[in-house]
N, CA, C and O atoms as CSV, one atom per row, in Angstrom:
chain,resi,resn,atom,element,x,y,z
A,1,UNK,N,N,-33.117,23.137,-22.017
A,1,UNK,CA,C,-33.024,22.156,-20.936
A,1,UNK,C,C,-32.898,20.757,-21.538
A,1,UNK,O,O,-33.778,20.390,-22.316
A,2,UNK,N,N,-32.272,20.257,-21.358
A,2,UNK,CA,C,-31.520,18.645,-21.319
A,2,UNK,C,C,-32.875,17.830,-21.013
A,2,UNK,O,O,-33.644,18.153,-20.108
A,3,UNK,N,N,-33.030,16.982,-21.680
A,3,UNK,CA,C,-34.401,15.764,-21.471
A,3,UNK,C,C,-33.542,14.831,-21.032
A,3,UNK,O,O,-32.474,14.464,-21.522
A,4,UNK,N,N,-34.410,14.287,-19.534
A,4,UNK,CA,C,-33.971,13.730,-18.906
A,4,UNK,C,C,-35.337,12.349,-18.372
A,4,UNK,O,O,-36.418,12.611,-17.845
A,5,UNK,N,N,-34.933,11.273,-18.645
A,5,UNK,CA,C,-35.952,10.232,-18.597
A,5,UNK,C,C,-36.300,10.312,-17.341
A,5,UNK,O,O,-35.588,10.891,-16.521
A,6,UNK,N,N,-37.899,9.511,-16.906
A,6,UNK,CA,C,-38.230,9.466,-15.900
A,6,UNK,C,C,-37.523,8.309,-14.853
A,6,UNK,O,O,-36.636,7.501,-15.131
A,7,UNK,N,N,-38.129,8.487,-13.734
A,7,UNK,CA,C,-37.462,7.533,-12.870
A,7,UNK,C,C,-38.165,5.746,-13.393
A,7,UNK,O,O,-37.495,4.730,-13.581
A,8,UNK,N,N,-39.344,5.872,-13.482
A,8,UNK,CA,C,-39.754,4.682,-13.920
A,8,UNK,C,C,-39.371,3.768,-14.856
A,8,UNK,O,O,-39.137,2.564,-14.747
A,9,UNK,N,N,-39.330,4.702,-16.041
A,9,UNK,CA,C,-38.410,4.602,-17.086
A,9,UNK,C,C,-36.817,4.004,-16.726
A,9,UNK,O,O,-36.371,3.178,-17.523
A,10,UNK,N,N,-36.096,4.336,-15.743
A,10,UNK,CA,C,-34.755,4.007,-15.519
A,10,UNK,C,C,-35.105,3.054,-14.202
A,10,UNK,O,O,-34.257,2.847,-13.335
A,11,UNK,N,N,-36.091,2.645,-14.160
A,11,UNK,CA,C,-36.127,1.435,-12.895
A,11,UNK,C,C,-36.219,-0.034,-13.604
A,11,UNK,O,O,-35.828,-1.160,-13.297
A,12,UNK,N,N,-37.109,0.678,-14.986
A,12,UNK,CA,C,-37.554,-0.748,-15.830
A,12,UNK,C,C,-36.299,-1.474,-15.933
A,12,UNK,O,O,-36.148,-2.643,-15.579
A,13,UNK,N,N,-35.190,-0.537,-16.559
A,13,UNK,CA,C,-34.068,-0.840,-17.133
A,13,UNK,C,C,-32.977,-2.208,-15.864
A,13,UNK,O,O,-32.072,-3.033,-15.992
A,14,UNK,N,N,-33.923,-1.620,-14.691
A,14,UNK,CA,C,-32.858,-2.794,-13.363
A,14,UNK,C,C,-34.151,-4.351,-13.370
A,14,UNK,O,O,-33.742,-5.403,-12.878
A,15,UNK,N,N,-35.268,-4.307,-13.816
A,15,UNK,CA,C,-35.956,-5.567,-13.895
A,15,UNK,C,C,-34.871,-6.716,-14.521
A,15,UNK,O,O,-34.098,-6.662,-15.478
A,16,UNK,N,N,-35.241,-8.003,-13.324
A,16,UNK,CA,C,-34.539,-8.950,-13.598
A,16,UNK,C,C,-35.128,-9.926,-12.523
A,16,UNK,O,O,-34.591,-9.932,-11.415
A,17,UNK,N,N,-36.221,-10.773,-12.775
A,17,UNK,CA,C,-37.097,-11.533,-12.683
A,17,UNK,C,C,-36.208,-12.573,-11.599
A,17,UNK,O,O,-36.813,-13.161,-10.703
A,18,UNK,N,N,-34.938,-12.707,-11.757
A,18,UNK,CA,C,-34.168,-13.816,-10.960
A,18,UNK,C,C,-33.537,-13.233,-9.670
A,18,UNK,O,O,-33.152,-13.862,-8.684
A,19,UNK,N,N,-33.508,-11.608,-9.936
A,19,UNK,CA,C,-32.657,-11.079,-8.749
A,19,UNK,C,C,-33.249,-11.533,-7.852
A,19,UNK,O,O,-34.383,-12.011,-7.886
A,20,UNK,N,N,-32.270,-11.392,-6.606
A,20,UNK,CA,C,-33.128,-10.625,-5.033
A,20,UNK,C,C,-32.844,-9.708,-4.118
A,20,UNK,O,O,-33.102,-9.548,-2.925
A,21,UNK,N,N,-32.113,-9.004,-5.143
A,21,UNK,CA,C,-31.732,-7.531,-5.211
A,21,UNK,C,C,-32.904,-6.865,-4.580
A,21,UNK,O,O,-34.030,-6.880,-5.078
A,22,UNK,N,N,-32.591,-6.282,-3.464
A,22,UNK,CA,C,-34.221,-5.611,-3.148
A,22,UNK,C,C,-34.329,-4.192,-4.017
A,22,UNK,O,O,-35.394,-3.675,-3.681
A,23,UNK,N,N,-33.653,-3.357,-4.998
A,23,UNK,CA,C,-33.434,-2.131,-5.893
A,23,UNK,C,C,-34.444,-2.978,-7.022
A,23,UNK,O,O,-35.304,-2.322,-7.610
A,24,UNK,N,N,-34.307,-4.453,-7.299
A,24,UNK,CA,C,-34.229,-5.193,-8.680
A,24,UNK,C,C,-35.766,-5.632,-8.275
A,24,UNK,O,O,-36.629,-5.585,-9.152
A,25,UNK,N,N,-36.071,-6.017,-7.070
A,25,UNK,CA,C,-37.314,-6.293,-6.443
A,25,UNK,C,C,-38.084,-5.420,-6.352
A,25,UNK,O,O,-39.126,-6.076,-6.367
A,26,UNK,N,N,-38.407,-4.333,-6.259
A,26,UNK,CA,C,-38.685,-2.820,-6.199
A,26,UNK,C,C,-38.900,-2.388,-7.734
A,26,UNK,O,O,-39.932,-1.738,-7.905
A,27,UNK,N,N,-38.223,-2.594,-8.738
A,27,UNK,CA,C,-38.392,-2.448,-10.216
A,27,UNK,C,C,-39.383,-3.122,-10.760
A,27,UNK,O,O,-40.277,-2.543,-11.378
A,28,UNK,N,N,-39.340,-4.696,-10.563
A,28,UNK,CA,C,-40.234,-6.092,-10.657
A,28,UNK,C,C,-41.599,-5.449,-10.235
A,28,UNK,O,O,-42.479,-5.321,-11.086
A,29,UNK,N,N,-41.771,-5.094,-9.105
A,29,UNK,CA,C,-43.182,-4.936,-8.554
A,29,UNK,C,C,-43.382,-3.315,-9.200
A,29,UNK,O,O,-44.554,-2.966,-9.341
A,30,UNK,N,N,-42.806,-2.782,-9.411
A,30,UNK,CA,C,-43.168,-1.402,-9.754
A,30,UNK,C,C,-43.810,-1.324,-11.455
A,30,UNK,O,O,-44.390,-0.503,-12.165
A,31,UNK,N,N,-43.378,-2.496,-11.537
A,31,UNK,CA,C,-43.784,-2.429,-13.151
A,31,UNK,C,C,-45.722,-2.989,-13.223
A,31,UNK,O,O,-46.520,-2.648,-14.096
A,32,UNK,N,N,-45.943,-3.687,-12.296
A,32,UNK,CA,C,-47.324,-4.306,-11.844
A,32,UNK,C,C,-47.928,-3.235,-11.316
A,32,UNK,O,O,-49.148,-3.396,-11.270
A,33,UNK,N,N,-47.460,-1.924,-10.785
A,33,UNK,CA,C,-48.183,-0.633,-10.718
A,33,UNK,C,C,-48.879,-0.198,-11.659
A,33,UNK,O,O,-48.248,0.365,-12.554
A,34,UNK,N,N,-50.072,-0.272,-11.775
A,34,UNK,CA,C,-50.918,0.489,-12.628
A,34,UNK,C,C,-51.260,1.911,-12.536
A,34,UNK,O,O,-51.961,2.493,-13.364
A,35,UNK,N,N,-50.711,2.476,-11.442
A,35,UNK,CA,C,-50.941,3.915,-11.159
A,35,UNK,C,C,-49.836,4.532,-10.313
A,35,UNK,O,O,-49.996,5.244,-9.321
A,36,UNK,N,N,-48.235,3.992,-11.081
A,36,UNK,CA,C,-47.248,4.458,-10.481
A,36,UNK,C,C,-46.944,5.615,-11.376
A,36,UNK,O,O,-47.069,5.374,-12.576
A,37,UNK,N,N,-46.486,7.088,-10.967
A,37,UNK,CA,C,-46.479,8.143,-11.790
A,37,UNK,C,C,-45.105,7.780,-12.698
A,37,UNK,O,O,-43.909,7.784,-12.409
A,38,UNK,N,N,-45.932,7.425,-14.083
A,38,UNK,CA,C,-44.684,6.773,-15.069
A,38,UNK,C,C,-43.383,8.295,-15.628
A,38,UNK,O,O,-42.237,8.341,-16.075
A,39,UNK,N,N,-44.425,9.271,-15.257
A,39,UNK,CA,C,-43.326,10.330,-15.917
A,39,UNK,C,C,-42.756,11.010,-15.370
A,39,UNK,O,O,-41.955,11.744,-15.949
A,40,UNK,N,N,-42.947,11.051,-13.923
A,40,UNK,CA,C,-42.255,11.662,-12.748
A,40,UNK,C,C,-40.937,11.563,-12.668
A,40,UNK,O,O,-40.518,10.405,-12.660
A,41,UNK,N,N,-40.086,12.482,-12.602
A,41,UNK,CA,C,-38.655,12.758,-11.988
A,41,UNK,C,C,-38.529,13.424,-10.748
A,41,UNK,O,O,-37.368,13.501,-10.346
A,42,UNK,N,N,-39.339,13.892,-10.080
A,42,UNK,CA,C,-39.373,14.628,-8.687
A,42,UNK,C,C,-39.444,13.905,-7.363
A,42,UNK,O,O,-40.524,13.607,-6.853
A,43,UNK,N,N,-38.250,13.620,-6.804
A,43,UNK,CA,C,-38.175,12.687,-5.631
A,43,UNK,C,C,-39.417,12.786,-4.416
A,43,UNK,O,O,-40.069,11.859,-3.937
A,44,UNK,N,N,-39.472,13.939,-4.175
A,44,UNK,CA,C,-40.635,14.203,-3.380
A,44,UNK,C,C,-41.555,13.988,-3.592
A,44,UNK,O,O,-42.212,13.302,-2.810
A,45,UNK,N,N,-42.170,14.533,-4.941
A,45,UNK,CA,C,-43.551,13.545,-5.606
A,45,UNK,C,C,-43.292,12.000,-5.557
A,45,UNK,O,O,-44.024,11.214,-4.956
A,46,UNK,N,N,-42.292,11.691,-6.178
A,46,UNK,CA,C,-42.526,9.616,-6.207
A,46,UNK,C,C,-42.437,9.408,-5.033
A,46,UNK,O,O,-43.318,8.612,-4.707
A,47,UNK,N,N,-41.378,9.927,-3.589
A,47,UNK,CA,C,-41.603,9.018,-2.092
A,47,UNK,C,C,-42.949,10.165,-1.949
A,47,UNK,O,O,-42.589,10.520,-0.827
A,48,UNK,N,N,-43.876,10.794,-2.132
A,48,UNK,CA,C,-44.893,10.531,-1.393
A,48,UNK,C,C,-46.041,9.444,-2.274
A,48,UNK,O,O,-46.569,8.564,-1.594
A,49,UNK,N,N,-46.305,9.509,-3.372
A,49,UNK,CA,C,-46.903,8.297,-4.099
A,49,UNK,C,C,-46.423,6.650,-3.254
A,49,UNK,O,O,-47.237,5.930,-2.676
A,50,UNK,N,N,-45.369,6.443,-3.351
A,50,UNK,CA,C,-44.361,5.234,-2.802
A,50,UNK,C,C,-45.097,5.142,-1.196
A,50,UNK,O,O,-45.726,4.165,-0.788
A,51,UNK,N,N,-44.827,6.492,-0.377
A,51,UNK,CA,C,-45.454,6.148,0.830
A,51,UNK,C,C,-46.964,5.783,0.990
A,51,UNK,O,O,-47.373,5.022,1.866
A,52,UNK,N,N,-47.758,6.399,0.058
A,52,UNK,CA,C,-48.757,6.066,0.183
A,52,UNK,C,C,-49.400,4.951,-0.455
A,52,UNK,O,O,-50.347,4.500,0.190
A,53,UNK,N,N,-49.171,4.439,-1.438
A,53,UNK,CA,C,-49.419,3.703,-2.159
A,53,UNK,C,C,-48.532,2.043,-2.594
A,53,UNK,O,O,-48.957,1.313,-3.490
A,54,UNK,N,N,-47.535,1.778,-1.924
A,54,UNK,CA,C,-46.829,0.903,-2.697
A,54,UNK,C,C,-46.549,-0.017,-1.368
A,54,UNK,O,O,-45.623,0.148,-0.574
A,55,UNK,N,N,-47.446,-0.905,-1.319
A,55,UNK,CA,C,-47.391,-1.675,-0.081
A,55,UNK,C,C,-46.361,-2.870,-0.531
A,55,UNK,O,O,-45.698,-3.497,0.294
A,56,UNK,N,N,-46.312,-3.097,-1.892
A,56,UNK,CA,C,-44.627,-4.118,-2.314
A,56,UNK,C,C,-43.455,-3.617,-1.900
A,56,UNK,O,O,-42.413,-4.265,-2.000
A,57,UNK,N,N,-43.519,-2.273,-1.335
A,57,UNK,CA,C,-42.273,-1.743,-1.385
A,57,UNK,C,C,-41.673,-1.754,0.238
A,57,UNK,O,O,-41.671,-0.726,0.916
A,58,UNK,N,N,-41.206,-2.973,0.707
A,58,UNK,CA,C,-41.032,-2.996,2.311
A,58,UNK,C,C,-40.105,-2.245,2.912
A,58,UNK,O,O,-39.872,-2.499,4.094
A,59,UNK,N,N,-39.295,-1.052,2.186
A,59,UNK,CA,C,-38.688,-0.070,3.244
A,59,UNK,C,C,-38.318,1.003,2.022
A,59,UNK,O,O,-38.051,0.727,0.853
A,60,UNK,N,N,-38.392,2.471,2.735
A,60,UNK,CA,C,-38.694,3.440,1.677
A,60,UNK,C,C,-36.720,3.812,1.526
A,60,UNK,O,O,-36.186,4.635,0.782
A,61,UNK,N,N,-36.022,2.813,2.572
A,61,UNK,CA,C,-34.473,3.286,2.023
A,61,UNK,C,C,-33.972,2.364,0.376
A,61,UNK,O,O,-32.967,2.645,-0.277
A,62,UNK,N,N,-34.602,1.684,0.156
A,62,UNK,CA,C,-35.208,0.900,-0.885
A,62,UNK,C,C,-35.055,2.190,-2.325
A,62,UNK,O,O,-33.990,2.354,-2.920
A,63,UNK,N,N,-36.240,2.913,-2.632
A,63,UNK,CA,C,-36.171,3.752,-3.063
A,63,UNK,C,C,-35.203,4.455,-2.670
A,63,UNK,O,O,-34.240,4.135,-3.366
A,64,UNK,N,N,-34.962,5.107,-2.063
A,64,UNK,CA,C,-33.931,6.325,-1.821
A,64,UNK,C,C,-32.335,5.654,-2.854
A,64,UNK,O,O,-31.752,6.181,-3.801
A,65,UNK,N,N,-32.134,4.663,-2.314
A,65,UNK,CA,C,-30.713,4.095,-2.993
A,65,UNK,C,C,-31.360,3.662,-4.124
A,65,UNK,O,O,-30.469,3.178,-4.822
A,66,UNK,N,N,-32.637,3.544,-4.822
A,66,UNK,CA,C,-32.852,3.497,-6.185
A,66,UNK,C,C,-32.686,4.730,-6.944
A,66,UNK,O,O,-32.268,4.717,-8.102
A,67,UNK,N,N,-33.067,6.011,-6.195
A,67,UNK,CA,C,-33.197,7.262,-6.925
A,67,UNK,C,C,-32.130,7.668,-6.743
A,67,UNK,O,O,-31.870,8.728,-7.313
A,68,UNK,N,N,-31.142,7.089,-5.965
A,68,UNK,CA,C,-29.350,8.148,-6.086
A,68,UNK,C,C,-28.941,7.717,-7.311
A,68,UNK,O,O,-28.432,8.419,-8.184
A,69,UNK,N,N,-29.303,5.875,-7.391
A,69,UNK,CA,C,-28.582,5.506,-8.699
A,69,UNK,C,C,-29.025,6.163,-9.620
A,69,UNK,O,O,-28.231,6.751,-10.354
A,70,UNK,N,N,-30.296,6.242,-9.821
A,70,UNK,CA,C,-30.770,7.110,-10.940
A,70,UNK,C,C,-30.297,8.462,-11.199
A,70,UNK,O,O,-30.053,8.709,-12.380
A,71,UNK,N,N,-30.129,9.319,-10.413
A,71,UNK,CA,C,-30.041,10.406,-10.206
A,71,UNK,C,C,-28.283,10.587,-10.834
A,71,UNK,O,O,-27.954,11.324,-11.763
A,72,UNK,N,N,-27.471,9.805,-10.125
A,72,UNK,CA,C,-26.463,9.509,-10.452
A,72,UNK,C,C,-26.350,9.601,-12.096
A,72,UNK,O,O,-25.725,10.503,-12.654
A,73,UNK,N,N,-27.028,8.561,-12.786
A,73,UNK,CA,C,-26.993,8.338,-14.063
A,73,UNK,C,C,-27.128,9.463,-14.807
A,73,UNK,O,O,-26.451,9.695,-15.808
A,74,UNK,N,N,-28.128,10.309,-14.285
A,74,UNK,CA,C,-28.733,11.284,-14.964
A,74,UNK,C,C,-27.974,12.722,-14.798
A,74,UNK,O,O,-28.478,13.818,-15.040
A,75,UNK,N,N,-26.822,12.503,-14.392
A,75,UNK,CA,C,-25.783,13.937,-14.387
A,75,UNK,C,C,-25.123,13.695,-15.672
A,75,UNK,O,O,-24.847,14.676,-16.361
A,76,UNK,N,N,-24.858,12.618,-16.051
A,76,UNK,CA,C,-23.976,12.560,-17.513
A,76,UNK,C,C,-24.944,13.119,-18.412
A,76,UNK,O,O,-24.675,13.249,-19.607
């Protein structure tokens, strides 16, 4: 099986302190998570963590178009 980075891991990579990108805004604050599951790749596990836990995160379509990009990336 192919090693495939986590989602966190490929969110760091969109941090950019100037955006206001809400994908880039969502990365920014996700990194100030101290108990965001850093090694998770399982969409269902991170939006239920995200729903429960991530009150920076003001709409969960936010994530969703973060994890296609990712997801996207991660077929090559």
């Amino acid at each position: 099986m192919a090693y495939r980075e986590s989602f966190y891991r490929y969110l760091m990579t969109l941090r950019d302190a100037d955006s206001t990108d809400p994908v880039v805004q969502f990365a920014n604050n996700a990194q100030n998570d101290q108990t965001f599951p850093k090694q998770e790749q399982n969409y269902e596990k991170l939006s239920e963590y995200l729903e429960l836990n991530a009150g920076y995160l003001p709409s969960m379509s936010i994530f969703d178009q973060a994890y296609q990009m990712y997801h996207d990336k991660m077929m090559y």
